[in-house]
C-alpha positions as CSV (number, residue, x, y, z in Angstrom):
1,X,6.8,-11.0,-18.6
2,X,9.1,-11.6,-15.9
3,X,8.1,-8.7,-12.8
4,X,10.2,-8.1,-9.6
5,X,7.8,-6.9,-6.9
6,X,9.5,-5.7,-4.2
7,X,7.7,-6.2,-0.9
8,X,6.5,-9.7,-2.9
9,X,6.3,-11.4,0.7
10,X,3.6,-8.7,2.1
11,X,-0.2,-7.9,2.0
12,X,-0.6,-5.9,-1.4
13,X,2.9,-7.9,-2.6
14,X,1.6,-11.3,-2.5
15,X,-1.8,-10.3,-3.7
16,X,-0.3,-9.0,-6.8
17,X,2.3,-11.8,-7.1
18,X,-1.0,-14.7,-7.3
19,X,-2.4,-11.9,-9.8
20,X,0.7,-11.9,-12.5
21,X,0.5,-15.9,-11.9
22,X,-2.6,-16.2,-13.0
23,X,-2.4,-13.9,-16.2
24,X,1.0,-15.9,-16.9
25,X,3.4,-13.6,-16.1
26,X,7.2,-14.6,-13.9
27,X,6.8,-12.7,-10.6
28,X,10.4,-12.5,-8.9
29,X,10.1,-11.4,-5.2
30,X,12.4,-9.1,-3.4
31,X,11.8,-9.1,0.4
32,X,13.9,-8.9,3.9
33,X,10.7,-11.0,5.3
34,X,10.0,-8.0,8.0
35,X,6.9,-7.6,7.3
36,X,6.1,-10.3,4.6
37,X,5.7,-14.1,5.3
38,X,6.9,-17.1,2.8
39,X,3.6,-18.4,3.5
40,X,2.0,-15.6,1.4
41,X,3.4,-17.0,-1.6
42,X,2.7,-19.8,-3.8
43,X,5.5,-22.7,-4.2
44,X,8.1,-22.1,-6.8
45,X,8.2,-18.5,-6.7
46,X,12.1,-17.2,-7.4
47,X,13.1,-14.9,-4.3
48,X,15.6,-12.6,-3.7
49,X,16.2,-12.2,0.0
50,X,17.3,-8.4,0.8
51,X,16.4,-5.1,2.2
52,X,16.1,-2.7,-0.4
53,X,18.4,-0.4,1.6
54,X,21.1,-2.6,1.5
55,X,23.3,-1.5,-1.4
56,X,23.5,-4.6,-3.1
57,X,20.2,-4.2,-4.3
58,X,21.3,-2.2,-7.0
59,X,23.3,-5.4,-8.3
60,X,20.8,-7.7,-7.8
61,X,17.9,-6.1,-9.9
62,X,20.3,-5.6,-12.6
63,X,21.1,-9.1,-12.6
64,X,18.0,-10.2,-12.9
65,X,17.1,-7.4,-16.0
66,X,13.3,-7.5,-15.2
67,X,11.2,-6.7,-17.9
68,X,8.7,-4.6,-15.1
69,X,9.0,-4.0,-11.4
70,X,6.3,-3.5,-9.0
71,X,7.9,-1.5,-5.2
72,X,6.0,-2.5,-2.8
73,X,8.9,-2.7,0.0
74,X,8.4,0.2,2.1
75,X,8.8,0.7,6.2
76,X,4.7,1.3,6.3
77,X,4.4,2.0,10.4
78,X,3.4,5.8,11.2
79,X,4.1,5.6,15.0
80,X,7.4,3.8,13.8
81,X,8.7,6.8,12.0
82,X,8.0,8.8,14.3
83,X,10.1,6.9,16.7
84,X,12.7,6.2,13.9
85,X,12.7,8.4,11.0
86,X,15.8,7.8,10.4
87,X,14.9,3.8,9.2
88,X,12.0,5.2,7.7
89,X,14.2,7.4,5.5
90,X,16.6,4.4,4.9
91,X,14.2,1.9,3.8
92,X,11.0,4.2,1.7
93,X,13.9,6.7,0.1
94,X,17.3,5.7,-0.1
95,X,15.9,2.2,-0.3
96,X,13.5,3.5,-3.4
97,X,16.6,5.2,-4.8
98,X,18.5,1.6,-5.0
99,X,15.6,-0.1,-6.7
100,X,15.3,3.0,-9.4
101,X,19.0,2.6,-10.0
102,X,19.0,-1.4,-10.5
103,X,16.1,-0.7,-13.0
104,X,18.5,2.1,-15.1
105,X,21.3,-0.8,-15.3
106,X,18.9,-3.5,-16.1
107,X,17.6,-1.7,-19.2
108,X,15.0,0.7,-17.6
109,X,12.1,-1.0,-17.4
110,X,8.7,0.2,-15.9
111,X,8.8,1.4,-12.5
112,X,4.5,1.3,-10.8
113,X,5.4,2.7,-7.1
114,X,2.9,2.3,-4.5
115,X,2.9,5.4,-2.6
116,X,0.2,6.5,-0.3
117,X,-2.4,8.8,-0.8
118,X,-3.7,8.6,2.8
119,X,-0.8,10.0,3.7
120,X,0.9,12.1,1.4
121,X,-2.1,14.4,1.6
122,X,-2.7,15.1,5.0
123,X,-5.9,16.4,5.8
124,X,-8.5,15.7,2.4
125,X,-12.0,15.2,1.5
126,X,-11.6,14.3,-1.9
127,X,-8.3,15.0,-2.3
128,X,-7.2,14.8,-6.1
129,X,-3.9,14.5,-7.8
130,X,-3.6,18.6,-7.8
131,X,-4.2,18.8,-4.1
132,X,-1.4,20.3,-2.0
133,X,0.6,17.6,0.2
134,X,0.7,18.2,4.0
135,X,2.3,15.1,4.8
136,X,2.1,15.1,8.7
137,X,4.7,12.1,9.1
138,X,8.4,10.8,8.4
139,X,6.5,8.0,6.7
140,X,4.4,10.1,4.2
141,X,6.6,12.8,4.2
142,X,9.3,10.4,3.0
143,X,6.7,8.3,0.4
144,X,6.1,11.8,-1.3
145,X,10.0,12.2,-1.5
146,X,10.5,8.7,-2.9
147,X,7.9,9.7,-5.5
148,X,10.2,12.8,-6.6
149,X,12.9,10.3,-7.3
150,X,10.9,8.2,-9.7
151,X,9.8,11.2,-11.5
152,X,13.2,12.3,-11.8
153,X,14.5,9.0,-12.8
154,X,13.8,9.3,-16.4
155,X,12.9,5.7,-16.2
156,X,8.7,4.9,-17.6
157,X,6.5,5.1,-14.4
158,X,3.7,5.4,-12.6
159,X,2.7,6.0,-9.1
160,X,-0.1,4.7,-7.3
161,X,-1.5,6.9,-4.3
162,X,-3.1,4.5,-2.6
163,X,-6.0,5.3,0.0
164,X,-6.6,2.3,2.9
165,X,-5.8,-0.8,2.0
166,X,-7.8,-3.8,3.1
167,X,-8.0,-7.4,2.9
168,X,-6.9,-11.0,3.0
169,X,-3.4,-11.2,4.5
170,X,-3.3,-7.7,6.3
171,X,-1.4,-8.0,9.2
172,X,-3.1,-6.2,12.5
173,X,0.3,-4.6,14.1
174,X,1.2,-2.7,10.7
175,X,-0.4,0.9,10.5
176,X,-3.4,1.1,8.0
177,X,-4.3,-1.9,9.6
178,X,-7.6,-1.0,11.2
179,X,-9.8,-3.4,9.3
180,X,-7.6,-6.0,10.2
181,X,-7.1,-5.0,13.9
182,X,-10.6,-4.9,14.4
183,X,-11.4,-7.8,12.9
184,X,-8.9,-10.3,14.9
185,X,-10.4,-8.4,18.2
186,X,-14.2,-9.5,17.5
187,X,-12.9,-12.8,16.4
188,X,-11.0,-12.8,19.5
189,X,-13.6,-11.5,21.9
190,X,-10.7,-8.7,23.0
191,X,-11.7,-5.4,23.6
192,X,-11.8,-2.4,20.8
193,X,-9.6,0.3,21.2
194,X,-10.4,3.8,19.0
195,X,-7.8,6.7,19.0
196,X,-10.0,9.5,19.0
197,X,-13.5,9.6,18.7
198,X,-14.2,7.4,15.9
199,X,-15.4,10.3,13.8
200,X,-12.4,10.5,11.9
201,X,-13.0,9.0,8.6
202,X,-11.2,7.0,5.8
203,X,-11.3,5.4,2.4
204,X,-11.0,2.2,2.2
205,X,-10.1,0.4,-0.5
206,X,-10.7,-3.6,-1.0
207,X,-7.1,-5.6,-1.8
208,X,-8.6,-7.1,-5.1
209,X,-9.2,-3.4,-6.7
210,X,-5.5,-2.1,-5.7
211,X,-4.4,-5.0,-7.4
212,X,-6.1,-4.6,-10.4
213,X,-5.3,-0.6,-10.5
214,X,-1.7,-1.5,-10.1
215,X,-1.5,-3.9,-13.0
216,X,-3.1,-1.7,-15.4
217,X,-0.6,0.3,-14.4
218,X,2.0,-1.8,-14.8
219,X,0.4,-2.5,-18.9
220,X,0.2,1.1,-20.0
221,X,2.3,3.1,-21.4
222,X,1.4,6.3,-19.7
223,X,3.5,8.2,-17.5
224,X,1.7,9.4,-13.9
225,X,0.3,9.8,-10.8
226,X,-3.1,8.1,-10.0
227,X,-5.1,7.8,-7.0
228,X,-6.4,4.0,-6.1
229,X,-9.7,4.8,-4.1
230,X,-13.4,4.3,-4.0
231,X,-14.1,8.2,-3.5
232,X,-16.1,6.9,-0.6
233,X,-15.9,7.7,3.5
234,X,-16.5,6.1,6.3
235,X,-16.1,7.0,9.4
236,X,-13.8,4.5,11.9
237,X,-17.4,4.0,13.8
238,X,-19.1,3.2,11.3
239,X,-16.8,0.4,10.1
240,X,-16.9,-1.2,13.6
241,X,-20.6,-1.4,13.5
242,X,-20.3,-3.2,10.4
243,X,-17.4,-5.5,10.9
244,X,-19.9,-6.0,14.4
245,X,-23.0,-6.7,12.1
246,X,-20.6,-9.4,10.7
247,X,-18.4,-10.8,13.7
248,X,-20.8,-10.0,16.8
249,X,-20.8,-7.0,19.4
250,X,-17.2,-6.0,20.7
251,X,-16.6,-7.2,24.6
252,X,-16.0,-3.4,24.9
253,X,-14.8,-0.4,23.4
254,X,-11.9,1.8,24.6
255,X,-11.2,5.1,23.6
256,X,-7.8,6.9,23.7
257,X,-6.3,10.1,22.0
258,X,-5.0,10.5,18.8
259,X,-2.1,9.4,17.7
260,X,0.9,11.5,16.7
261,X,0.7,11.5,12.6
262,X,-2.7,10.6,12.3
263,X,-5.0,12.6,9.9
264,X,-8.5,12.8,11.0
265,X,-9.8,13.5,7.0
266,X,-9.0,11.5,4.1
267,X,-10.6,10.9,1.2
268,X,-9.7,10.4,-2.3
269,X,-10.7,11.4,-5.7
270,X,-10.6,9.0,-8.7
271,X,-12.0,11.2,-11.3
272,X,-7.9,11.2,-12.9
273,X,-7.6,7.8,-12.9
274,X,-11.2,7.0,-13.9
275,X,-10.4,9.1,-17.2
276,X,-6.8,8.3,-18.2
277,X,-7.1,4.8,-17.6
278,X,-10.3,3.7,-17.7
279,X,-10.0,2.1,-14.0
280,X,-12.9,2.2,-11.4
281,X,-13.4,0.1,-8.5
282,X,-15.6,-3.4,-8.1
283,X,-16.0,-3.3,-4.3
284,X,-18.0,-1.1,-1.6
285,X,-16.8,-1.5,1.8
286,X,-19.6,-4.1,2.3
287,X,-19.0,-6.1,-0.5
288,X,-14.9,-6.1,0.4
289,X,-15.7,-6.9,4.1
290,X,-18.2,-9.6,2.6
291,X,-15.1,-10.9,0.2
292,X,-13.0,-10.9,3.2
293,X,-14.4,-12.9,5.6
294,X,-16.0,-15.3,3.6
């Protein structure tokens, strides 16, 4: 099955890209490199080098008449569009809106969005698919708009609401990035800094389950909205004491207010996606951390 994943070049992207490899699939990449690196991919990967808000998108994905696509490209900073919602809007909406119509002129073929649930739901503890949004960003507000569009589409989809991301390949200076942050500071010796009082509390999901969520996805045949958790919090303290259990103490730690956009609660249910497709996660946080930095 050939699969464009837009965003190919990224964290989540590339993971999924060696994951459709290995079950034999053709991944075709779609990426403007801004926040993706060539060195994420394997050699002898087909690319296509664009910005999904460039128009010509359209064309391209019809060109290449994929049998599946994966969007992944996404503007994915909070404080970014904050400071320039107006990109934000370009790349994770109109952006969305050019993939969605390259897939109707390429024959319609499954749409899997990764969205965020993080986001999209504002303040949550155990937030399910039912849950009001109260987006309290340009960057979630906009993901939940995108979302619209593919349900509006009338192309086969499904949306993945996806808590905090973790992993191999996360890059520190892209929001959602705390596991990464903290762990190039303690490997670096450089100070910790904590918006807020560390009390505020996520859930965070290892790279390796999001992947596996998002192809079986991608395989069925069901239409939806699913979250891609663990159902599990923990507080931004508690994962620096155990990234520290892991790396060594932190030189220091610095605390500084919030951050416009940040939510101080969020946690996800997975009871939907348990049920309709049979998916649950393989990692805790210690066994993800543990798969990390091995």
């Amino acid at each position: 099955m050939r699969v464009l994943v837009t965003g190919g070049g990224g964290f989540i992207g590339s993971h999924l890209v060696d994951a459709l490899l290995a079950r034999g699939d053709e991944p075709v990449v779609l990426d403007d490199w801004s926040g993706g690196s060539r060195d994420n991919l394997p050699p002898g990967v087909e690319t296509l080098d664009m910005d999904v808000a460039d128009p010509r998108t359209v064309s391209a994905i019809a060109a290449l008449r994929p049998d599946g696509i994966i969007h992944g490209a996404a503007q994915v900073s909070v404080p970014r569009s904050m400071a320039d919602p107006d990109r934000d809007r370009a790349v994770n909406v109109v952006g969305t809106a050019h993939v969605l119509a390259g897939a109707r002129e390429a024959g319609s073929p499954r749409v899997v969005f990764l969205s965020t649930g993080g986001g999209i739901y504002g303040e949550s503890d155990g937030a399910d698919e039912m849950t009001l949004p109260q987006p309290k960003s340009y960057y979630s507000a906009h993901k939940y708009l995108a979302e619209r569009y593919l349900e509006y589409s009338g192309l086969p989809y499904a949306i993945a609401r996806l808590a905090n991301v973790y992993g191999p390949r996360q890059r520190s200076d892209l929001e959602g990035g705390v596991v990464a942050i903290f762990t190039e500071r303690l490997s670096a010796g450089q100070p910790i800094t904590i918006y807020g009082s560390g009390e505020q509390y996520r859930d965070f999901v290892y790279v390796a389950d999001v992947v596996d969520a998002v192809l079986t996805m991608l395989d069925s045949s069901v239409d939806g909205m699913w979250n891609v958790a663990t159902g599990e919090a923990t507080t931004v303290n508690a994962l620096l004491a155990a990234l520290q259990e892991r790396l060594g103490s932190a030189s220091a730690i610095v605390h500084e207010p919030p951050r416009p956009g940040d939510v101080f609660a969020s946690r996800l249910s997975i009871d939907r996606i348990k049920a309709d497709l049979g998916w649950s996660p393989r990692y805790d946080l210690a066994a993800g951390l543990d798969a990390m930095l091995k």
